[in-house]
N, CA, C and O atoms as a MOPAC input file, in Angstrom:
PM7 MOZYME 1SCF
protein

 N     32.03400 1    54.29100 1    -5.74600 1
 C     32.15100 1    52.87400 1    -5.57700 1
 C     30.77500 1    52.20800 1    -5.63000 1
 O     30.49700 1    51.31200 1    -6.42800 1
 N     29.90700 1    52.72900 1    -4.69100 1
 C     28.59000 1    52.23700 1    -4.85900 1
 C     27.47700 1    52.43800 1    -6.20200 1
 O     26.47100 1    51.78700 1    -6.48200 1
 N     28.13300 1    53.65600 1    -6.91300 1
 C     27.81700 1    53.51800 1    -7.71300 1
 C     28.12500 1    52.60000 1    -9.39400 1
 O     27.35100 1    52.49300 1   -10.34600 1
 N     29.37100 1    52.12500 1    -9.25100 1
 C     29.81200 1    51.23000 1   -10.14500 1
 C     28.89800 1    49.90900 1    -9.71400 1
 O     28.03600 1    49.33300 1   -10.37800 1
 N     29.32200 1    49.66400 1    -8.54600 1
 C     28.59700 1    48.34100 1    -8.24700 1
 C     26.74800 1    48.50700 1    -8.69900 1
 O     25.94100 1    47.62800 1    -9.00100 1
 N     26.65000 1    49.38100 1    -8.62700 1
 C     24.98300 1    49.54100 1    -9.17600 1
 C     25.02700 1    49.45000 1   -10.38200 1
 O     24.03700 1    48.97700 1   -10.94100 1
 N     26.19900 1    49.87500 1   -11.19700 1
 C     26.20800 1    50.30600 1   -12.63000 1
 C     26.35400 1    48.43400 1   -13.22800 1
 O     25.69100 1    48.09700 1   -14.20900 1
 N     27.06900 1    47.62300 1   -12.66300 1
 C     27.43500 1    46.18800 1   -13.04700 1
 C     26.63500 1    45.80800 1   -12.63700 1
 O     26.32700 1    44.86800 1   -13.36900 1
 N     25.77100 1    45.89000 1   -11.64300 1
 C     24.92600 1    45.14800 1   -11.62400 1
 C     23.22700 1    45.30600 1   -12.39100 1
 O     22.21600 1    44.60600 1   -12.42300 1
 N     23.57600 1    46.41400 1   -12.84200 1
 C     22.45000 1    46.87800 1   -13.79200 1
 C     22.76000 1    46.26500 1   -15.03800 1
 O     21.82900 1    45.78600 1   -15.68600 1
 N     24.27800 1    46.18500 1   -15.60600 1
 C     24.43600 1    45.85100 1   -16.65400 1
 C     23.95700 1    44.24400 1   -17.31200 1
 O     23.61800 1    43.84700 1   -18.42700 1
 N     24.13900 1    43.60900 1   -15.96400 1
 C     24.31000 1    42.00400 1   -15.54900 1
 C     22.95000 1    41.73300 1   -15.98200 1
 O     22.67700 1    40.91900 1   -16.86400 1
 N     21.89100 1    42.60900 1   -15.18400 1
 C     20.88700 1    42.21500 1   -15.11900 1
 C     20.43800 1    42.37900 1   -16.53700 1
 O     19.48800 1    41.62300 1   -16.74400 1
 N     20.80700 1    43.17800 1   -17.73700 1
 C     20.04900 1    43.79200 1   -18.61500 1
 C     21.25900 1    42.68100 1   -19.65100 1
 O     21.03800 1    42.79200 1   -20.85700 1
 N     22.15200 1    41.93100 1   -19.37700 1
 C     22.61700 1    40.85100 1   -20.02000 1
 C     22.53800 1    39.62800 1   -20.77900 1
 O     23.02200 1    38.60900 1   -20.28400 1
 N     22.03600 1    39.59400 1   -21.82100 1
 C     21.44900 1    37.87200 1   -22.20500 1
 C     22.33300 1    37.16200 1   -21.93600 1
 O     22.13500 1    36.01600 1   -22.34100 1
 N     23.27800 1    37.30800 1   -21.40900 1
 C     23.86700 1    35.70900 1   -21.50900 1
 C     24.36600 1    35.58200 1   -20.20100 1
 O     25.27300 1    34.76100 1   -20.06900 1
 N     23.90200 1    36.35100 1   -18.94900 1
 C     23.69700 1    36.11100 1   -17.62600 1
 C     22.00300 1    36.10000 1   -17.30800 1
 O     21.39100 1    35.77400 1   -16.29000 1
 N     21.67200 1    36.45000 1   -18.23600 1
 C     20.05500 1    35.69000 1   -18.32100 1
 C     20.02200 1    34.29000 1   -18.37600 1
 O     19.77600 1    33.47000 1   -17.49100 1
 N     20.37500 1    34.11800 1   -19.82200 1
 C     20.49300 1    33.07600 1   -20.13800 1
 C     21.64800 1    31.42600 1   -19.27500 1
 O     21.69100 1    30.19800 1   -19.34700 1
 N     22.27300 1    32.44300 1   -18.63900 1
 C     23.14100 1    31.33700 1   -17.79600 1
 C     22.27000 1    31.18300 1   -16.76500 1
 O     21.82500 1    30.03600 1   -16.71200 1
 N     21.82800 1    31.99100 1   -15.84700 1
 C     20.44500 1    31.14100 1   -14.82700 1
 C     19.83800 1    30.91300 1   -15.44100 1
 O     19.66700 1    29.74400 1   -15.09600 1
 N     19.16500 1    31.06100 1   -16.31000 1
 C     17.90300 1    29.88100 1   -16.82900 1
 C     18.80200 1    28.52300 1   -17.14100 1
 O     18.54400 1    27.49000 1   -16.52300 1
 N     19.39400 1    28.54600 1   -17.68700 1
 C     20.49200 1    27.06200 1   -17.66600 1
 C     20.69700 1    26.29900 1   -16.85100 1
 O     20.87300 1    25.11000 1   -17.11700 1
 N     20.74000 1    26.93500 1   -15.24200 1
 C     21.12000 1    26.55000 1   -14.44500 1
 C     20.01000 1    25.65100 1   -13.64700 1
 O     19.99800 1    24.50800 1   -13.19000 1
 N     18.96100 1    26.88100 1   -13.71500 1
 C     17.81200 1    26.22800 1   -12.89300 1
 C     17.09900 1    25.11000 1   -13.59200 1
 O     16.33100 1    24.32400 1   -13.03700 1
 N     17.52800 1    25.11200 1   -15.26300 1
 C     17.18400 1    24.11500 1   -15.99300 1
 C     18.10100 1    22.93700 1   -15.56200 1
 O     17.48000 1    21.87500 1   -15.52400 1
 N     19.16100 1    22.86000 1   -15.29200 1
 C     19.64600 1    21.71700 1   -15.06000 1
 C     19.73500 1    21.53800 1   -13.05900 1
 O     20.14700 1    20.48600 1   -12.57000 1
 N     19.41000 1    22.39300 1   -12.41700 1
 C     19.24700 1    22.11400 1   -11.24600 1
 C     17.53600 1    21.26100 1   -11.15900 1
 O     17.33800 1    20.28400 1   -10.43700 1
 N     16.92100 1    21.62500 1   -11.67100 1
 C     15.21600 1    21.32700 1   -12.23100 1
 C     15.65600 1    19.65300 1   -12.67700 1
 O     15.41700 1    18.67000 1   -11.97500 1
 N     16.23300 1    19.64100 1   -13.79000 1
 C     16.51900 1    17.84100 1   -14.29100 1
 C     17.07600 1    17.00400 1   -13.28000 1
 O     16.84800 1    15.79400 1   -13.28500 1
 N     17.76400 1    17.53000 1   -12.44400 1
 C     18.29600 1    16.92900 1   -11.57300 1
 C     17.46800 1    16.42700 1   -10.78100 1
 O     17.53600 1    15.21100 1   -10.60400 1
 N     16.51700 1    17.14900 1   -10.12100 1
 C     15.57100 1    17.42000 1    -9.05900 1
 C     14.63500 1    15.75800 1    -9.96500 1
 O     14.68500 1    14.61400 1    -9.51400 1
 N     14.14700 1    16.04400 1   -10.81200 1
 C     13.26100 1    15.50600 1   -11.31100 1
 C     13.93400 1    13.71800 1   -11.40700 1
 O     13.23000 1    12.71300 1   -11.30900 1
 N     15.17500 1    13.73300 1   -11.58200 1
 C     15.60100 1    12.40400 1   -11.76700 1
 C     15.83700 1    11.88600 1   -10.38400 1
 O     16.19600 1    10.71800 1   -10.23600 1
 N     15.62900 1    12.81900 1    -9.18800 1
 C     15.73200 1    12.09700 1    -8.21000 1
 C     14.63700 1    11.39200 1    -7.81600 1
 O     14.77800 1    10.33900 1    -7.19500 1
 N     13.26000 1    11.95300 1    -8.17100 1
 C     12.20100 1    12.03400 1    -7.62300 1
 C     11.98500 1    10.69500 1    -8.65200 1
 O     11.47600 1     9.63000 1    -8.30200 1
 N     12.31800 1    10.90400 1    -9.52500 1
 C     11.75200 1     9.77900 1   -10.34000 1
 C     12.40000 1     8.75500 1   -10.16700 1
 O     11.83000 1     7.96000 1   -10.91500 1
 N     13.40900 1     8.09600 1    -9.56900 1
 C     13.62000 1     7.01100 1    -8.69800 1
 C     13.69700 1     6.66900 1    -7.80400 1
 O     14.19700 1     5.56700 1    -7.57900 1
 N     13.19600 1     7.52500 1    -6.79400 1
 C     12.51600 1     7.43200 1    -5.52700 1
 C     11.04000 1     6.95500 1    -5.63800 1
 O     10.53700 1     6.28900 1    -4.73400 1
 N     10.14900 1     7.40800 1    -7.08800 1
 C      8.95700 1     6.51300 1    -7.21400 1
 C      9.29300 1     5.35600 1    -7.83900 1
 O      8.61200 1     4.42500 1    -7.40800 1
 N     10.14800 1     5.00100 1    -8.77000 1
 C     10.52400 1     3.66400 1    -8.72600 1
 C     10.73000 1     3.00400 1    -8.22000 1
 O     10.45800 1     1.86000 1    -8.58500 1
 N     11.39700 1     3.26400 1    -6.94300 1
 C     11.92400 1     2.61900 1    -5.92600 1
 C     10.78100 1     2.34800 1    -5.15700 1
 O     10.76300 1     1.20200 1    -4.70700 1
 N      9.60300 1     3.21900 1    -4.80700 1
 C      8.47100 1     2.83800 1    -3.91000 1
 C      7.69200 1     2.07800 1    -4.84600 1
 O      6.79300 1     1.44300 1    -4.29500 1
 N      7.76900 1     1.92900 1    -6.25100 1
 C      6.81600 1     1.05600 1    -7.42400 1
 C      7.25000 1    -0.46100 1    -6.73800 1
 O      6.47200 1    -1.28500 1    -6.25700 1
 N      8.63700 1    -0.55300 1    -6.84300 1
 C      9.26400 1    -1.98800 1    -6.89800 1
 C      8.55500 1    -2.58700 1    -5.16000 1
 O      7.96800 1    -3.64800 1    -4.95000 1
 N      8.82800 1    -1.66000 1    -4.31600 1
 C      8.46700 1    -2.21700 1    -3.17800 1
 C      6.90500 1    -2.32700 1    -2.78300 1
 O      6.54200 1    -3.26400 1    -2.07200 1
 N      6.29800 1    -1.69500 1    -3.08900 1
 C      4.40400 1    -1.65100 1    -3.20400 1
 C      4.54500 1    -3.31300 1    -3.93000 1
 O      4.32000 1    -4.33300 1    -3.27800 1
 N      4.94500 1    -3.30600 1    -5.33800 1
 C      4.87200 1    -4.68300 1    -6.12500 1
 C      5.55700 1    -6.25800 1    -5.17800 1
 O      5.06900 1    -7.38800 1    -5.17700 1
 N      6.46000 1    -5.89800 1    -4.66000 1
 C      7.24800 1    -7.01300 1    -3.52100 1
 C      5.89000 1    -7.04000 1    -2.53300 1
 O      5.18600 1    -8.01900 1    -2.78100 1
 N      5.56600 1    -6.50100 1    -1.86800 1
 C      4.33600 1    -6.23700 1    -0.52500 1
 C      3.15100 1    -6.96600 1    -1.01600 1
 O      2.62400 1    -7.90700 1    -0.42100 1
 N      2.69600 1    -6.37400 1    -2.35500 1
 C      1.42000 1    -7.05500 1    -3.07900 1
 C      2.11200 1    -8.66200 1    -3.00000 1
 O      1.57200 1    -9.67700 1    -2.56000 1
 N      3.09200 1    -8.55300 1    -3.41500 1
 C      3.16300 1   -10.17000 1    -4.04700 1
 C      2.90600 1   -10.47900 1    -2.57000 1
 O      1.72700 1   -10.58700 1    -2.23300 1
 N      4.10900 1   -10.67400 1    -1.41200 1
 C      4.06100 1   -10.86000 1    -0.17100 1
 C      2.36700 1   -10.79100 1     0.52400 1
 O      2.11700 1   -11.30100 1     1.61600 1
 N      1.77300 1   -10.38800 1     0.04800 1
 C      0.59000 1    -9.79500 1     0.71500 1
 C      0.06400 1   -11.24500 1     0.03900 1
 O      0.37900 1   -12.24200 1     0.69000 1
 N     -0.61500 1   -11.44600 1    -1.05500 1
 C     -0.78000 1   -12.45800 1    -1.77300 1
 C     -0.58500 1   -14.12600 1    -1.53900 1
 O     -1.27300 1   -15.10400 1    -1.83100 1
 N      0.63100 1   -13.94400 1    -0.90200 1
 C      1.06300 1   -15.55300 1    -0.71100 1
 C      0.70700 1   -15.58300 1     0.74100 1
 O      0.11600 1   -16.60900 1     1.07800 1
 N      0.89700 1   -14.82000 1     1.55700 1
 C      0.59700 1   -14.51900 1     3.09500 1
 C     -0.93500 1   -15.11700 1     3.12500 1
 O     -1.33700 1   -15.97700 1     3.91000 1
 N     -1.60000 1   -14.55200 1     2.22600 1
 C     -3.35300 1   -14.57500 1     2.07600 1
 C     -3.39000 1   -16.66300 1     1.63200 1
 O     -3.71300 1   -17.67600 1     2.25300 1
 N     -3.07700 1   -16.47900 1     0.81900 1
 C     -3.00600 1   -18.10200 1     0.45100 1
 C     -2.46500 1   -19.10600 1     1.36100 1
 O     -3.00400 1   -20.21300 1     1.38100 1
 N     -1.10600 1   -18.77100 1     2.38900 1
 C     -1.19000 1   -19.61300 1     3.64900 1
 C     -1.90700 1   -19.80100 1     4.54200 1
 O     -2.16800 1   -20.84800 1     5.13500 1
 N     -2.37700 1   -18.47000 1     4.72700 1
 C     -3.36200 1   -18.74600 1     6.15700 1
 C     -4.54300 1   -19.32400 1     5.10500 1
 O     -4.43300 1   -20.54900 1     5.16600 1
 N     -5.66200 1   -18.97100 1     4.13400 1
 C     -6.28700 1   -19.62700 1     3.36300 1
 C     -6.06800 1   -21.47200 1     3.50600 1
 O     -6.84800 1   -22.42400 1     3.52900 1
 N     -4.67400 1   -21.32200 1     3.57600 1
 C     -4.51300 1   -23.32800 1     3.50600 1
 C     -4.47600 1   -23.52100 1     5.01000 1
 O     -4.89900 1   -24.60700 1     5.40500 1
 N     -4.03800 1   -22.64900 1     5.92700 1
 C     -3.80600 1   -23.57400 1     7.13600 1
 C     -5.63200 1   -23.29000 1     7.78500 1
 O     -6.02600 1   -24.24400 1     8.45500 1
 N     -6.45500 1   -22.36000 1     7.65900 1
 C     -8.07900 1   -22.46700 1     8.03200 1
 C     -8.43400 1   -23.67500 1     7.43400 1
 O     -8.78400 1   -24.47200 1     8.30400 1
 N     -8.49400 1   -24.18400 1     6.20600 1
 C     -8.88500 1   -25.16500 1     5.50300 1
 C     -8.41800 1   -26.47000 1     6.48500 1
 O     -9.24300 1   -27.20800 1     7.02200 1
 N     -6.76500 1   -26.64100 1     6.64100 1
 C     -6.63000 1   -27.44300 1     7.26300 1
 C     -6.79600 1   -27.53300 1     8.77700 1
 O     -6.67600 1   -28.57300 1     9.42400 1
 N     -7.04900 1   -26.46900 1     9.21200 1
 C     -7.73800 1   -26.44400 1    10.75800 1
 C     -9.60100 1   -27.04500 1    10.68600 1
 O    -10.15100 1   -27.63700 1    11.61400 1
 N    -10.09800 1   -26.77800 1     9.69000 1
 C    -11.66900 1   -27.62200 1     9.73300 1
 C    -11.37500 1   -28.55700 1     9.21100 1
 O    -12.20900 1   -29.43600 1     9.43000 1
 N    -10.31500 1   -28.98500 1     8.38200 1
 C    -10.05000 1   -30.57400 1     8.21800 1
 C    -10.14900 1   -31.52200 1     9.61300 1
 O    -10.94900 1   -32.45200 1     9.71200 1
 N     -9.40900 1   -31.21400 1    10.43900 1
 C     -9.02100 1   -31.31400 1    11.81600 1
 C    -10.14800 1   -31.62900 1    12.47600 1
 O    -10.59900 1   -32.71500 1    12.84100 1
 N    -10.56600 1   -30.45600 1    12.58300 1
 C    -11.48300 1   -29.93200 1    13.37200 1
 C    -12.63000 1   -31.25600 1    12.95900 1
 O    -12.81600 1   -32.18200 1    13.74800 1
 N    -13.34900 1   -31.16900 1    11.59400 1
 C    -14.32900 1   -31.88900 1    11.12300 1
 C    -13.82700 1   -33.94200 1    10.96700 1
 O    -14.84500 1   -34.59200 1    10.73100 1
 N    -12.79900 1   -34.65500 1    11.04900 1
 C    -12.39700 1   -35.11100 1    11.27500 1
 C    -12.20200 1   -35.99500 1    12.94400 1
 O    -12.12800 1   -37.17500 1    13.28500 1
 N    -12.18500 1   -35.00800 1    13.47000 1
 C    -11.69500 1   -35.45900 1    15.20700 1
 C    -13.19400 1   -35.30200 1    15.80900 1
 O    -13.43800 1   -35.94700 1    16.82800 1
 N    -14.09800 1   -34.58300 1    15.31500 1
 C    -15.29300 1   -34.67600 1    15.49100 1
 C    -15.57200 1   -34.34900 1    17.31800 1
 O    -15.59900 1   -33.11900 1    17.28000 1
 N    -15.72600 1   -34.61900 1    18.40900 1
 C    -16.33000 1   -34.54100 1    19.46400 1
 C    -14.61000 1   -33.75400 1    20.30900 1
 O    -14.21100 1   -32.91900 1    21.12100 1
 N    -14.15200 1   -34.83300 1    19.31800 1
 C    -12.26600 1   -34.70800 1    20.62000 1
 C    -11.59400 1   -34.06700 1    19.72600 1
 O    -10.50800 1   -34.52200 1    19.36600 1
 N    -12.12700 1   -32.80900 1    19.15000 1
 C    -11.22800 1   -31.57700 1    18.63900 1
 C    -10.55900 1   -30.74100 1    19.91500 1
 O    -11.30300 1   -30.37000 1    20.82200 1
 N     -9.17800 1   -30.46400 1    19.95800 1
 C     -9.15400 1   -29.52300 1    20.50800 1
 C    -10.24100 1   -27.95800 1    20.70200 1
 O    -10.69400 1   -27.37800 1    21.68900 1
 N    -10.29700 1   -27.79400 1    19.69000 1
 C    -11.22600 1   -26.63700 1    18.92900 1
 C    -12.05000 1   -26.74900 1    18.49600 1
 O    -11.83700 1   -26.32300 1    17.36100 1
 N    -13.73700 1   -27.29000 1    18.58600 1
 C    -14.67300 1   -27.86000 1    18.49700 1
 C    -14.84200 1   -26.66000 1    16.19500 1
 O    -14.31600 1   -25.65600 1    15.71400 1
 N    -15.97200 1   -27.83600 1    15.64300 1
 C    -15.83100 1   -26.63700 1    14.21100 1
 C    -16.73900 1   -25.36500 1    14.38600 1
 O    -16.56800 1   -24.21300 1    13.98600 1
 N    -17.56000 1   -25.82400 1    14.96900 1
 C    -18.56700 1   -24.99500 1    15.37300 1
 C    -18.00800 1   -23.62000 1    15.65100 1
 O    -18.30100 1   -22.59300 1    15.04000 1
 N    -17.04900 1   -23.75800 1    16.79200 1
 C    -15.97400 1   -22.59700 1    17.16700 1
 C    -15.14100 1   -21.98700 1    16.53000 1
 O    -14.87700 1   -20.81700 1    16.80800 1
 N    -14.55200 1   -22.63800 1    15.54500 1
 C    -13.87700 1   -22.29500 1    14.13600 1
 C    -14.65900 1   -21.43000 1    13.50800 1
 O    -14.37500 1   -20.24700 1    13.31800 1
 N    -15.51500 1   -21.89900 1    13.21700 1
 C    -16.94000 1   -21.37500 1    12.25300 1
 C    -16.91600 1   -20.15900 1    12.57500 1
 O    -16.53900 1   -19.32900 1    11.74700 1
 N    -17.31000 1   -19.78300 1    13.84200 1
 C    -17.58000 1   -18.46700 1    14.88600 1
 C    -15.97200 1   -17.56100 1    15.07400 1
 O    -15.67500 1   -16.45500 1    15.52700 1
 N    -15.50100 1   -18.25500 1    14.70200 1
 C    -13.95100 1   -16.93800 1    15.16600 1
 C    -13.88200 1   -16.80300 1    13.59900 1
 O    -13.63400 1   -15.59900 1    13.53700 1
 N    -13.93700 1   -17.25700 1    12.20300 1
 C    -14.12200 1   -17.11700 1    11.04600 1
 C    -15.77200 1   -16.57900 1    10.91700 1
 O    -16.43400 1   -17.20600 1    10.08900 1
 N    -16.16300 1   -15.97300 1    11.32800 1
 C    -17.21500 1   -15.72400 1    10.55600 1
 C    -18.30800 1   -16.35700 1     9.76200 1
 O    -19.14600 1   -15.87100 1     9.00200 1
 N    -18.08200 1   -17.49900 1    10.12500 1
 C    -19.28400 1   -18.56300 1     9.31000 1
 C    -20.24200 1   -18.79400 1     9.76800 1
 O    -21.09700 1   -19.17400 1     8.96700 1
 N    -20.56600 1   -18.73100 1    10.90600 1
 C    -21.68800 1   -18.68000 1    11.74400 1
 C    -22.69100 1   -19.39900 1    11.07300 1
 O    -23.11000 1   -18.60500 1    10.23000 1
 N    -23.49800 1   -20.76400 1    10.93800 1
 C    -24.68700 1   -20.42700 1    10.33500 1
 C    -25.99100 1   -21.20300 1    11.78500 1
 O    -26.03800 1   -22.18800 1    12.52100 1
 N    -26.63500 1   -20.25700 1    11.55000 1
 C    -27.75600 1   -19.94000 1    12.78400 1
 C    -28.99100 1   -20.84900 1    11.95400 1
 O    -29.11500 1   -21.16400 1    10.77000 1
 N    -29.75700 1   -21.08000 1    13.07200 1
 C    -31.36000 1   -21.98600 1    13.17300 1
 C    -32.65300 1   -20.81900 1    13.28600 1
 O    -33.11000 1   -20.32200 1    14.31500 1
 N    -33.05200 1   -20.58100 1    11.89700 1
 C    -34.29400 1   -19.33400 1    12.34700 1
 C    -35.77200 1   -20.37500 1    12.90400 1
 O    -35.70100 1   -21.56300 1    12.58800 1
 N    -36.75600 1   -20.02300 1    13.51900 1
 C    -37.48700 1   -20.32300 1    13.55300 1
 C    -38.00800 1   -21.70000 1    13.40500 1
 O    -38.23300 1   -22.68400 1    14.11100 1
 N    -38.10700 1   -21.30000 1    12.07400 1
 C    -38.76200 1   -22.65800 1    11.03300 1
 C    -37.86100 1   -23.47400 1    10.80400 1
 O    -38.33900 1   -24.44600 1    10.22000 1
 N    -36.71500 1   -23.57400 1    10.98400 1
 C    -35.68700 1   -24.73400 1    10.86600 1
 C    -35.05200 1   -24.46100 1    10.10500 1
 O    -34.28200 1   -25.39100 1     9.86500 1
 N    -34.79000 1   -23.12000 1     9.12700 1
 C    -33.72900 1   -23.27600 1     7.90100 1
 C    -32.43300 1   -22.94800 1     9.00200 1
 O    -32.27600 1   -22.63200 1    10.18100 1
 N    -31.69600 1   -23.22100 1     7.88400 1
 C    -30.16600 1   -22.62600 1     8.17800 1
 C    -30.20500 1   -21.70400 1     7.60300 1
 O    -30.78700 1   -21.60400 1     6.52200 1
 N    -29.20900 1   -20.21400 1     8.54300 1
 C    -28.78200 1   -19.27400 1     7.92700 1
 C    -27.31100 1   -18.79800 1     8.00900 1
 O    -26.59300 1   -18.56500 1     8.98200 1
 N    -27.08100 1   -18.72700 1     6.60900 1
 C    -25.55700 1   -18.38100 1     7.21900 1
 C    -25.59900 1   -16.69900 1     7.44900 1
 O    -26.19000 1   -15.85700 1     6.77400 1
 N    -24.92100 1   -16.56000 1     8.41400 1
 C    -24.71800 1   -14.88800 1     8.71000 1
 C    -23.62700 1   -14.29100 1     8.26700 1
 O    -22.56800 1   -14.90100 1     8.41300 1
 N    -23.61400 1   -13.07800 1     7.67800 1
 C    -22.61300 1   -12.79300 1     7.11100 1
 C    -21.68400 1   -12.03900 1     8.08800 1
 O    -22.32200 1   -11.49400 1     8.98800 1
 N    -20.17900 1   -11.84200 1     8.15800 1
 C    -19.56200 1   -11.15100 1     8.98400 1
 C    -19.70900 1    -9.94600 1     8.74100 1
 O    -19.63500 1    -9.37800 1     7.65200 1
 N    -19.95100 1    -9.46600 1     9.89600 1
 C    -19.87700 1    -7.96200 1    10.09100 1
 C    -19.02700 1    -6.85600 1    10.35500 1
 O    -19.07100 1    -5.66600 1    10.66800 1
 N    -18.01300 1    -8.02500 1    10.02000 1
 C    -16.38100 1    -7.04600 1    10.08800 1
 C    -15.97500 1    -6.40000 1     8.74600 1
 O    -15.90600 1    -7.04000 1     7.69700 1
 N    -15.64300 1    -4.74500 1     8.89300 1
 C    -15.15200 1    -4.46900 1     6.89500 1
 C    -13.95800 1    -3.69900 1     7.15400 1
 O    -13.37300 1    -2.94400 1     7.93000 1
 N    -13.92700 1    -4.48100 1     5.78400 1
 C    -12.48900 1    -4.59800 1     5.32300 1
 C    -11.69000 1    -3.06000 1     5.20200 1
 O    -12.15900 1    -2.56100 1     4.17900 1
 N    -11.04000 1    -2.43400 1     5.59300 1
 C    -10.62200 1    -1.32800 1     5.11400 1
 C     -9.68300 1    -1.07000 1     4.23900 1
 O     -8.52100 1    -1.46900 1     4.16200 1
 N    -10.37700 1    -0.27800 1     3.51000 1
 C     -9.86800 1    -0.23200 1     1.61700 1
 C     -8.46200 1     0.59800 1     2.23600 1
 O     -8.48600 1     1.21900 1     3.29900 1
 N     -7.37000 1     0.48800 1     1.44400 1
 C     -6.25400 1     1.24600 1     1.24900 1
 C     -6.41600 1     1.84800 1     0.03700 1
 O     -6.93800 1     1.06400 1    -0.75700 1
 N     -6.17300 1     2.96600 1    -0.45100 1
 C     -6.24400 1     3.74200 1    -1.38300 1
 C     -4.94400 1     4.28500 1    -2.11900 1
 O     -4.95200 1     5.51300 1    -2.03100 1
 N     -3.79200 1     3.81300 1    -2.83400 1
 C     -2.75500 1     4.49200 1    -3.17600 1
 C     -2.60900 1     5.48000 1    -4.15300 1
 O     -1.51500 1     6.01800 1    -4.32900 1

């Protein structure tokens, strides 16, 4: 008995066309694999591209509402809630009195951290 079963399975193995049926298989288990993966990066393409855009318009509101906070600010002059000066300083604009009287603007010393995809 054990020896038949050795004998078929020797035969199987030494078979082209039970060769050839797993390679078939893993070929189409393989395509499969691959079409999943490949719209799962589509799917993270479309949403990275939604985020950028989102990221983008996000940047351009606050961009308009700073603008319109030193409107304010430069406007109301003494009776700002939020003096500009102070604006200036929580934005990074800082510009300082050296010595000799120039103005300097200082640059912020906060950086930006790159994302890398």
């Amino acid at each position: 008995m054990a020896n038949k079963i050795a004998m078929l399975v020797s035969e199987a193995m030494n078979s082209n066309a039970v060769i050839n049926t797993c390679l078939g298989v893993s070929f189409v288990v393989l395509g499969v694999r691959s079409d999943k993966q490949q719209k799962y990066v589509e799917a993270l393409q479309e949403q990275k591209d939604s985020l950028s855009k989102s990221n983008k318009e996000m940047k351009v509101q606050m961009w308009e509402w700073k603008q319109q906070l030193f409107a304010e600010a430069t406007s109301a002059g003494a009776s700002a809630v939020v003096p500009l000066s102070t604006l200036k300083a929580i934005y990074g604009e800082v510009t300082t009195t050296t010595q000799s009287g120039e103005a300097v603007k200082e640059e912020s010393k906060v950086s930006t951290p790159r994302i890398m995809v």
